[in-house]
N, C-alpha and C positions, 0 to 999 in steps of 0.2 A: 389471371394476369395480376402481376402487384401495382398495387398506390404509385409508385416508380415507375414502373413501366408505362403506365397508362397518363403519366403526369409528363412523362418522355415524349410519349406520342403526343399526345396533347403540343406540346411544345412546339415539336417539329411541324406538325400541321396549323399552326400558327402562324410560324417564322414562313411558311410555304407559301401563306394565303395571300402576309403581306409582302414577299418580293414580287408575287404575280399581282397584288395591287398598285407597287411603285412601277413594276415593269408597263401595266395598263395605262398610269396617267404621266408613264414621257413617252407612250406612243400616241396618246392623245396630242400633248403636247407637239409634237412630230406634223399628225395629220395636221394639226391646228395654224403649224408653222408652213405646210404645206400649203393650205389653202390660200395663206397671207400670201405666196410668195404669188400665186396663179393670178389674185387680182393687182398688184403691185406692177406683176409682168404684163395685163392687159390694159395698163394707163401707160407705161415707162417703157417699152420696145427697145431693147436693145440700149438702153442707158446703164452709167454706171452709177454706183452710192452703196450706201451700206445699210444693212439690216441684223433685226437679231433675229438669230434660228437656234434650234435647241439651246436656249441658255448663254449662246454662245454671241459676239458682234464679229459679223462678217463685212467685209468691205470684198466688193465684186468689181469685177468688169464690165460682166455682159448679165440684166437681168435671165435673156431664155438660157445661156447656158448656165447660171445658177439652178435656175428652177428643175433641169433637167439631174444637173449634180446633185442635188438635195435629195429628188427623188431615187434616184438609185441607190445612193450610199445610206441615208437616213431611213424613206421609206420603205425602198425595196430590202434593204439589208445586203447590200451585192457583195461585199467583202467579210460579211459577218463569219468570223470563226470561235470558235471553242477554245481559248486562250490561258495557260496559268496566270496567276494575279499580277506577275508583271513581266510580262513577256517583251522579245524584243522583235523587233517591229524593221520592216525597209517599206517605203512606201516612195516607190520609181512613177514617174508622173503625178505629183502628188497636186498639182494646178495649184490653187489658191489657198487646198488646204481643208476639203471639206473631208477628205477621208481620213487627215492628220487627227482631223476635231472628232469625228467620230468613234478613233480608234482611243482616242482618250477620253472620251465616252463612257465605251465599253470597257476600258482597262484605266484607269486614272496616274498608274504607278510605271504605265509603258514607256518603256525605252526607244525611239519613232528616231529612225534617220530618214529624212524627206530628201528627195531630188526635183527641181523642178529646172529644164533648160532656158523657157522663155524671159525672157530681164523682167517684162512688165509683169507678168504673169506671177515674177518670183517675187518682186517686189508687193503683190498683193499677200501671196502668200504669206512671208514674213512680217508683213503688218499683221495679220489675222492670228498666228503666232503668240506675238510678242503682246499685242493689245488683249487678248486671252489670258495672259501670265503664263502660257504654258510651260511646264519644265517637262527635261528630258527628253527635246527633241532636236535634232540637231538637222542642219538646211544647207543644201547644198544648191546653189545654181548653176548647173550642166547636166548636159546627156548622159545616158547611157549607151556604151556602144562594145565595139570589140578594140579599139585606140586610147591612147590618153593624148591626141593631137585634137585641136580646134577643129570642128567639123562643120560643112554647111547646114541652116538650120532652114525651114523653110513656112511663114508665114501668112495670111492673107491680110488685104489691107482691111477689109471688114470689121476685123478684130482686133483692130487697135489698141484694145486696153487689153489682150492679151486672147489666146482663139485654144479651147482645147480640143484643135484636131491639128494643132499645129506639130510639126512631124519633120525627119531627116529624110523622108520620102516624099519628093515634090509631085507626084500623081496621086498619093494620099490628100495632100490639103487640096490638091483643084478640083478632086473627085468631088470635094464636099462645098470650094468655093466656088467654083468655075464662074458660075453666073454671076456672085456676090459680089467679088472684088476681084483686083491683082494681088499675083502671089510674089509675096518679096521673099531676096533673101539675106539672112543676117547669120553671120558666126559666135560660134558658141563654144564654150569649152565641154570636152566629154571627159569623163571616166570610165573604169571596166568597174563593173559591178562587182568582181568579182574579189578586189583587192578590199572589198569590206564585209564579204562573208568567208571570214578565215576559222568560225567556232559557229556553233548551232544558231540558227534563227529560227523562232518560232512562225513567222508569217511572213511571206516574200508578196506583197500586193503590186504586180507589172501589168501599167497602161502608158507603153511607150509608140503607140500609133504606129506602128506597122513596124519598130526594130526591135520586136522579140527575138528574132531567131540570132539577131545579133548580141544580143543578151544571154541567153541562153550555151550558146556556141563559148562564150566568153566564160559562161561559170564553169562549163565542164561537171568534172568528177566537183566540186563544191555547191554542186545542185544537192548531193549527200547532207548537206548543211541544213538544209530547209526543211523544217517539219513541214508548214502548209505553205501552199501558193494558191494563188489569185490572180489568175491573170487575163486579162481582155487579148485577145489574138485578133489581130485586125490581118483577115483573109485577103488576099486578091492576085491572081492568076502570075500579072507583071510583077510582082516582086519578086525579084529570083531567090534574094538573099531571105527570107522570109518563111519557106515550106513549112506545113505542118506536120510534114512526115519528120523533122529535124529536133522538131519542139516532142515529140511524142517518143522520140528514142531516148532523148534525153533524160525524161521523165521516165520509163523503165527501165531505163541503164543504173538509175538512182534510184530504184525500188520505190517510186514513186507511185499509190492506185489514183488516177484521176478518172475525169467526167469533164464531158464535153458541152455547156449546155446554150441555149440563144440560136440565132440566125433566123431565116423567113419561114414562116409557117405554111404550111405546104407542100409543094414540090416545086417549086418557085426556084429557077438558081439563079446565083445573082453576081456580076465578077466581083464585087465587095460584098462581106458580111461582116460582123463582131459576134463571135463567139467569148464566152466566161468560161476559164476554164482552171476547173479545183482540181487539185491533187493534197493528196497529205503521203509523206512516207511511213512506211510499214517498217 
């Protein structure tokens, strides 16, 4: 082996040691921020205010459902993909922003169109946003649906600064408030999703609380657009407009491989689940 060669390697097992040394201490940072959020959440219940998490100042609504958001996105890595340097980005239910923050994170030079329906909820978002300096994302507050007409949107009073199980399916939010509060309802403007995937997207991230299949049904043949997807499938028997047999054709109609992964562990069945479910196209 020559002086070159071995001064190459050298190098490259260098440069290797230290991104697995910077990649170790923002997951430190992570767990570290996780921990803050757990005791934060066991004085504050359910209050709102603002905190920093990775680097980032978040302003919330609800401390458990931060704490729950942080951990899926940040800790678990639930949307994490394999991305070029500056890929572009849909992020449909994007709440307050935590997976906006993440994905510019991961990708800093990303191109992020966020949607989020709820006012309050967008109105956090867009702080969170804006107080970050983020560039290159762009915010949209409305649904995603199969119309571009005003739709009913549907609430619980619990979650007054803003609820992410809040949903165009009103047995979606009582499934998860019933006991909590009352479920209100407010209108909202919708779009089709699909008038914004007209040229390639590298990552489609969909947590629209139970109107995937209307999402879906809307993109058609422009599901071909999407190299990966991400998306939360929120199961249940009564949604007619909803099946998973509709979400799964779709996806091989578009040469889509996906994986089905989540629900109850066991043999347990349950008429609600949330499934995660990846596809990338071939």
């Amino acid at each position: 082996m020559s002086i070159q060669s071995h001064i190459v390697r050298m190098r490259n097992s260098l440069q290797h040691k230290y991104w697995q040394l910077l990649y170790g201490l923002k997951r430190l940072r992570v767990i570290f921020d996780y921990g803050k959020l757990l005791a934060i959440k066991s004085f504050q219940t359910r209050t709102s205010g603002t905190v920093r998490l990775a680097g980032y100042i978040i302003h919330f609504g609800d401390i458990t459902q931060l704490t729950g958001i942080f951990k899926e996105v940040f800790v678990d890595r639930d949307y994490y993909c394999a991305l070029p340097a500056k890929p572009i980005i849909i992020d449909a239910g994007a709440n307050i922003g935590i997976s906006t923050l993440f994905f510019k994170t991961q990708y800093p030079h990303a191109k992020i169109i966020a949607f989020e329906p709820h006012p309050k909820t967008f109105e956090l978002l867009k702080r969170n946003i804006e107080e970050n300096a983020l560039k290159g994302v762009e915010l949209h507050n409305s649904a995603l649906g199969s119309s571009e007409e005003p739709i009913t949107f549907y609430v619980s009073s619990d979650m007054a600064q803003g609820d992410i199980g809040a949903s165009a399916i009103k047995q979606h939010v009582e499934y998860f408030h019933l006991d909590k509060g009352k479920t209100i309802e407010i209108t909202v403007p919708c779009q089709k999703l699909s008038q914004f995937i007209q040229s390639p997207v590298d990552l489609l991230k969909l947590d629209v609380e139970g109107s995937e299949g209307k999402v879906i049904r809307d993109l058609k043949e422009n599901l071909r657009y999407v190299k990966n997807l991400v998306m939360e499938y929120h199961y249940n028997f009564t949604y007619p407009e909803n099946p998973l047999s509709l979400i799964i054709a779709a996806l091989e109609e578009s040469q889509h491989l996906y994986r089905i992964e989540g629900g109850a562990a066991g043999y347990r069945l349950s008429k609600e689940e949330t499934y995660l479910i990846r596809s990338v196209r071939h």
